[in-house]
VEXRO-868340 format. One record per residue (C-alpha): z, x, y; residue in three letters; residue number from 1. Coordinates in steps of 0.2 Angstrom, whole numbers, plus 5000, padded with zeros to 4 digits. Layout:
N
{{Z X Y} ALA NUM}
...
END
This chain:
282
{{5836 5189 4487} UNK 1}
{{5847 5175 4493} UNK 2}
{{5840 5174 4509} UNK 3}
{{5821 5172 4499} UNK 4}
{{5826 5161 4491} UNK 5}
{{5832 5148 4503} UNK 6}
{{5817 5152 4512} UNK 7}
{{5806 5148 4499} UNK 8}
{{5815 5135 4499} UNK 9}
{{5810 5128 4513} UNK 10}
{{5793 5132 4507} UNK 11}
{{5792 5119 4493} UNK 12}
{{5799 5107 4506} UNK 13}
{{5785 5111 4517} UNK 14}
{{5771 5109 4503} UNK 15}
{{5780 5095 4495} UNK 16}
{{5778 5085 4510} UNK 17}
{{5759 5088 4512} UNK 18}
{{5753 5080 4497} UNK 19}
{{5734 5076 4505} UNK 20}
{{5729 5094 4505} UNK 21}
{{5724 5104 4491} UNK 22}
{{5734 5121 4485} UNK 23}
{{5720 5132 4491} UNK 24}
{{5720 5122 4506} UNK 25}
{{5739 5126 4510} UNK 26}
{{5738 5144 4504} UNK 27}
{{5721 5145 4515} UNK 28}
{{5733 5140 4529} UNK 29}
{{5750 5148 4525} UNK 30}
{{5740 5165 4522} UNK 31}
{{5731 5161 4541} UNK 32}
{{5750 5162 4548} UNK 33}
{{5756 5177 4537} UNK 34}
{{5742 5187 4542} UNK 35}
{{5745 5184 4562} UNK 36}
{{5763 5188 4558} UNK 37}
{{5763 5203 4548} UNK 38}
{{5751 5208 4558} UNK 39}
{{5761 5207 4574} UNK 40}
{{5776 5217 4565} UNK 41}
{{5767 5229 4559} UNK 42}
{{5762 5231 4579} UNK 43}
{{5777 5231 4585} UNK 44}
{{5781 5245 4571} UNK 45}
{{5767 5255 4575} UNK 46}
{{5766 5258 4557} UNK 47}
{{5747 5257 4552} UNK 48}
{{5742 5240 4542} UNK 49}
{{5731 5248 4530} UNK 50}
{{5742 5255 4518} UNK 51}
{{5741 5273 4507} UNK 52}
{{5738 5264 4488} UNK 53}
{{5726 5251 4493} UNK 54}
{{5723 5247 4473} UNK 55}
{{5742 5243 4469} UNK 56}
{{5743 5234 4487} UNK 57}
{{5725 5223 4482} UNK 58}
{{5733 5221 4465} UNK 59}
{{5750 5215 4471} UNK 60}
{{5739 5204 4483} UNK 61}
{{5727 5196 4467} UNK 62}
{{5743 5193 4458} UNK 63}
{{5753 5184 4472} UNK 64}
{{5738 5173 4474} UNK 65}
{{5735 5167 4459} UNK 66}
{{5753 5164 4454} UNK 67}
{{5755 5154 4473} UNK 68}
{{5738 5143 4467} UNK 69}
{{5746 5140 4451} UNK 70}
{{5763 5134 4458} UNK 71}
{{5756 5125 4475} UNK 72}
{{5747 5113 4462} UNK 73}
{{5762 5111 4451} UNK 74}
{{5773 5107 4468} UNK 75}
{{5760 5094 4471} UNK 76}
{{5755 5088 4453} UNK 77}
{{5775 5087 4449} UNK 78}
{{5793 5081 4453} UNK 79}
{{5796 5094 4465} UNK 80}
{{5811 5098 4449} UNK 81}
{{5799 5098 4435} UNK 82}
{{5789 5113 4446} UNK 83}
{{5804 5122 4449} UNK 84}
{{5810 5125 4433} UNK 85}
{{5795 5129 4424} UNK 86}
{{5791 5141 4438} UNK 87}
{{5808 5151 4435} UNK 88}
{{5801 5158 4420} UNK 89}
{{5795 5171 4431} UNK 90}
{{5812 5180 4432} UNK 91}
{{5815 5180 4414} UNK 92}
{{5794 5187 4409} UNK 93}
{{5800 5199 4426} UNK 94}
{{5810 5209 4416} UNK 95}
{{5802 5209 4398} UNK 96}
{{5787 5215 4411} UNK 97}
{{5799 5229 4419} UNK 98}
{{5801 5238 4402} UNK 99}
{{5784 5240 4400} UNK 100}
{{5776 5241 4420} UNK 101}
{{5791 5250 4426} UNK 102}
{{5800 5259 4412} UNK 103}
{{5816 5250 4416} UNK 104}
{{5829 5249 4402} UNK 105}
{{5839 5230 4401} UNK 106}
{{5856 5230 4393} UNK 107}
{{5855 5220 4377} UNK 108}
{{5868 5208 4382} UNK 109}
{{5859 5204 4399} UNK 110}
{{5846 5194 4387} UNK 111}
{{5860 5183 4383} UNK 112}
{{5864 5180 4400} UNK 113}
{{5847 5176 4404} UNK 114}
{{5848 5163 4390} UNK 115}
{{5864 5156 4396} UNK 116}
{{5855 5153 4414} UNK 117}
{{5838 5148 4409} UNK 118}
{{5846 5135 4396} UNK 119}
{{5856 5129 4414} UNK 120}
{{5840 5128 4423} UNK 121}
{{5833 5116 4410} UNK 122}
{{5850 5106 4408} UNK 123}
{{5848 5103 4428} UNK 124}
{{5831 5095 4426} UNK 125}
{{5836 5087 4409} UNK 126}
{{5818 5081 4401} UNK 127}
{{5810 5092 4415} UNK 128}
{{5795 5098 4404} UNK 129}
{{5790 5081 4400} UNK 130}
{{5775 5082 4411} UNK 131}
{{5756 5080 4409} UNK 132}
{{5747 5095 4401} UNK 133}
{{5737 5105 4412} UNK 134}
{{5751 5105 4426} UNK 135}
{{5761 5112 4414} UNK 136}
{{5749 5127 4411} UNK 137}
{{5748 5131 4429} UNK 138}
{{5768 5132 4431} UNK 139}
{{5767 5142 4416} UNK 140}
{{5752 5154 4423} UNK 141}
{{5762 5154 4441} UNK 142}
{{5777 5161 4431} UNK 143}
{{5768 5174 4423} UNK 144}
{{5756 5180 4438} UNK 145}
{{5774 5179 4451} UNK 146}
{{5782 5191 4436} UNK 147}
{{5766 5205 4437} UNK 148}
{{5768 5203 4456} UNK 149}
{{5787 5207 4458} UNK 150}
{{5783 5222 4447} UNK 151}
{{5770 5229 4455} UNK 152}
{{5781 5226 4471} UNK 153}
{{5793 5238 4463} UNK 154}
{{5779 5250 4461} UNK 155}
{{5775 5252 4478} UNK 156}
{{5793 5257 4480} UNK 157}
{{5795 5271 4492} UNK 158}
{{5773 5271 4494} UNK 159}
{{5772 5258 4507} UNK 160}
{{5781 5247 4520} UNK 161}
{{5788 5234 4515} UNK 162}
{{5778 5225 4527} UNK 163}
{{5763 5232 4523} UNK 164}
{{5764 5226 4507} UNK 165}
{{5772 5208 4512} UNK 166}
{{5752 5208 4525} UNK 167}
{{5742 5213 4508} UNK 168}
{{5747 5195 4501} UNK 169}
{{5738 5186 4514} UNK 170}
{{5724 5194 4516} UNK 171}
{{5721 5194 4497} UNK 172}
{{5723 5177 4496} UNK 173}
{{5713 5171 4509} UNK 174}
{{5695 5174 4502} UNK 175}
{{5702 5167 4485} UNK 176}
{{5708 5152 4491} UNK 177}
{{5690 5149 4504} UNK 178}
{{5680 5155 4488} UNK 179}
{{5686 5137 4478} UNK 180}
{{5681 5128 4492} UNK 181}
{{5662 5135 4489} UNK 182}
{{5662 5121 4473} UNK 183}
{{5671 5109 4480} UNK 184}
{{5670 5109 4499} UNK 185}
{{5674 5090 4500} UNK 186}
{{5691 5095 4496} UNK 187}
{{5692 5101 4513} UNK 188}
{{5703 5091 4525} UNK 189}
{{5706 5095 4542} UNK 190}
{{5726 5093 4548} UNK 191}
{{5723 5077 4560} UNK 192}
{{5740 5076 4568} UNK 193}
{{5756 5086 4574} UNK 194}
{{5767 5084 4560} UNK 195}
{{5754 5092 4546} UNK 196}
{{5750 5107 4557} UNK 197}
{{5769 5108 4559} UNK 198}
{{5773 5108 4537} UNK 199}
{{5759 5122 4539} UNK 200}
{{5765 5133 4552} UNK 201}
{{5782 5131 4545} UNK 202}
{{5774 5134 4526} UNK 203}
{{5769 5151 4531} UNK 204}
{{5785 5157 4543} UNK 205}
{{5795 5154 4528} UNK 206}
{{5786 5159 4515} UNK 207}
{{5781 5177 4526} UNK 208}
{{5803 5176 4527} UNK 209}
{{5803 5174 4510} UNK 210}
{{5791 5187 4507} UNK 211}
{{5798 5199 4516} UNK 212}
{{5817 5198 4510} UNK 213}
{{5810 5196 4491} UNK 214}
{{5802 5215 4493} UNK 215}
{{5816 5222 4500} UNK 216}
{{5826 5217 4486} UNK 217}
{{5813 5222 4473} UNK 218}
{{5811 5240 4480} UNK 219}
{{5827 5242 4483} UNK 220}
{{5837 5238 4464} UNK 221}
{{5831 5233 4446} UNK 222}
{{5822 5219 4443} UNK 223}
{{5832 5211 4430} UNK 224}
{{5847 5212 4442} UNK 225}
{{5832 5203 4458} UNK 226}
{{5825 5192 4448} UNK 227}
{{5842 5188 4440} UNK 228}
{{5846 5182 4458} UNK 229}
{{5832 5172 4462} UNK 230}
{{5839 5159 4450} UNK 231}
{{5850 5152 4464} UNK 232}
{{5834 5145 4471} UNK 233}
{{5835 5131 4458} UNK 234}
{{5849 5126 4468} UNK 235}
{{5842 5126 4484} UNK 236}
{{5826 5114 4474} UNK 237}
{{5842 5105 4468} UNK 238}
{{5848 5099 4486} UNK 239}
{{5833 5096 4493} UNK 240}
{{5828 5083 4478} UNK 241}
{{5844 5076 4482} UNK 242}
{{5843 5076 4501} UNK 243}
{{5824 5076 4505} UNK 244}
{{5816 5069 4490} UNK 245}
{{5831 5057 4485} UNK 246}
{{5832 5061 4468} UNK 247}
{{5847 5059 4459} UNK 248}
{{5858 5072 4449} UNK 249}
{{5871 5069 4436} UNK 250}
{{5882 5076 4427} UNK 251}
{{5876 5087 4416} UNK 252}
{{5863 5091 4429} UNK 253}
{{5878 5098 4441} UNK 254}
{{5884 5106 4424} UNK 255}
{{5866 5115 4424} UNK 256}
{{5870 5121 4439} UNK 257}
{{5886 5127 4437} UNK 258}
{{5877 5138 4421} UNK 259}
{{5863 5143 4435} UNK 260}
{{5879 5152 4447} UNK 261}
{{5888 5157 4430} UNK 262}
{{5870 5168 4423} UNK 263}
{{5867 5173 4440} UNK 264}
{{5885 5182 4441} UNK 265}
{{5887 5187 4421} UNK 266}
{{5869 5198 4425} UNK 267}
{{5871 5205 4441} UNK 268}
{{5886 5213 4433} UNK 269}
{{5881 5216 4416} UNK 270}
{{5886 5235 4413} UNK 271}
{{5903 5229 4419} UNK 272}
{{5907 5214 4407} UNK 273}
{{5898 5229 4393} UNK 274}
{{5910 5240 4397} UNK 275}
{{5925 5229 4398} UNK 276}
{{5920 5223 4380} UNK 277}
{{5912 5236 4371} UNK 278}
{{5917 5253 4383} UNK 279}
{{5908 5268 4379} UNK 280}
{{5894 5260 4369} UNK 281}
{{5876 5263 4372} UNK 282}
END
């Protein structure tokens, strides 16, 4: 999950600095890349691209999508920290979603850690949610559709390739992205020199990077202890507003972050500080 998130790291990066075309554009694009990739892998593999639960893998695909649309447009919409943080909802609705999609059961104190880190995600930002309205709903709808994705990712535990699964995104997304371009086709702008195509092309390695590494993790441990992880991408956001974007921290942002590191720790190992305070309780 660490190595996710520093790709999608590079991700925002890459859509941040390609401000003239439209979210569906740059999903149309980053899904074109993905597709070749997985596709390739899956080659080399030998393992067949279609997949045994085509329902769960189209459903992981629909949710994917329209959580990526929603958070493109906030990336483009917002301060690249203003996205960021509204966006890490999706780890916190991740495990309220577990208990009822996957059954999973979340130690009562790991709620409190997930307080202690979200409340370090908004310190970082400071007045982060001070933004315009419907912005605001799309980061909140990316949160939520990202969360149903990662659960159905752990669904398809043990069913499918990882890579399989990674190749269903893409192909998903690609006739839901062309499909807004049926209302608004002057939104349409082809890349005209080397350095857009190069933001695309690196938009979709990273983010197939990203995906890759992100479903591993999700099949492989609970989702509270992934998604718990994942908070470390804020400060991946963090340095590159600071070293990209020149925006400027201080500090009680750098506190936030320190809370951000603190949360992730305190709920990776959860049942350990439980036991050490409370041993033998249920």
């Amino acid at each position: 999950m660490l190595i996710a998130s520093m790709a999608f790291g590079v991700m925002n990066i890459s859509v941040k600095m390609t401000p003239e075309f439209s979210a569906p554009e740059m999903v149309f694009f980053r899904s074109l890349v993905q597709i070749l990739i997985g596709y390739l892998t899956l080659l080399k593999l030998g393992v067949s691209p279609f997949g045994k639960n085509k329902l769960l893998l189209i459903q992981r695909g629909f949710f994917g999508s329209m959580g990526l649309l929603c958070y493109f447009y906030t990336l483009h919409q917002m301060p690249l920290g203003n996205a960021i943080i509204i966006h890490y909802l999706a780890p916190v609705l991740t495990t309220i979603l577990a208990i009822w999609m996957a059954g999973e059961r979340v130690i009562k104190i790991q709620w409190l850690f997930f307080a202690f880190t979200f409340l370090g995600v908004i310190v970082v930002n400071g007045s982060g949610f001070k933004v315009p309205f419907l912005p605001m709903i799309a980061g909140f709808g990316g949160a939520f559709f990202s969360a149903l994705a990662y659960n159905t990712i752990k669904k398809l535990k043990g069913v499918e390739d990882p890579n399989v699964v990674v190749l269903y995104f893409p192909l998903v997304s690609v006739p839901i992205a062309l499909s807004y371009f049926i209302f608004k086709p002057n939104d349409w702008i082809w890349p005209s020199h080397g350095m857009q195509w190069f933001w695309i092309v690196l938009t979709g390695v990273s983010t197939q990077i990203g995906q890759f590494f992100m479903t591993r993790a999700y099949q492989e441990d609970l989702a509270s202890r992934v998604s718990a992880v994942s908070y470390v991408g804020i400060l991946w956001g963090a340095g590159a507003g600071l070293l990209v974007f020149d925006e400027h921290y201080n500090l009680l942002q750098y506190i936030g972050m320190a809370m951000v590191i603190a949360g992730v720790v305190l709920n990776i190992n959860a049942q350990k500080v439980k036991d050490f305070f409370a041993p033998g309780e249920e």
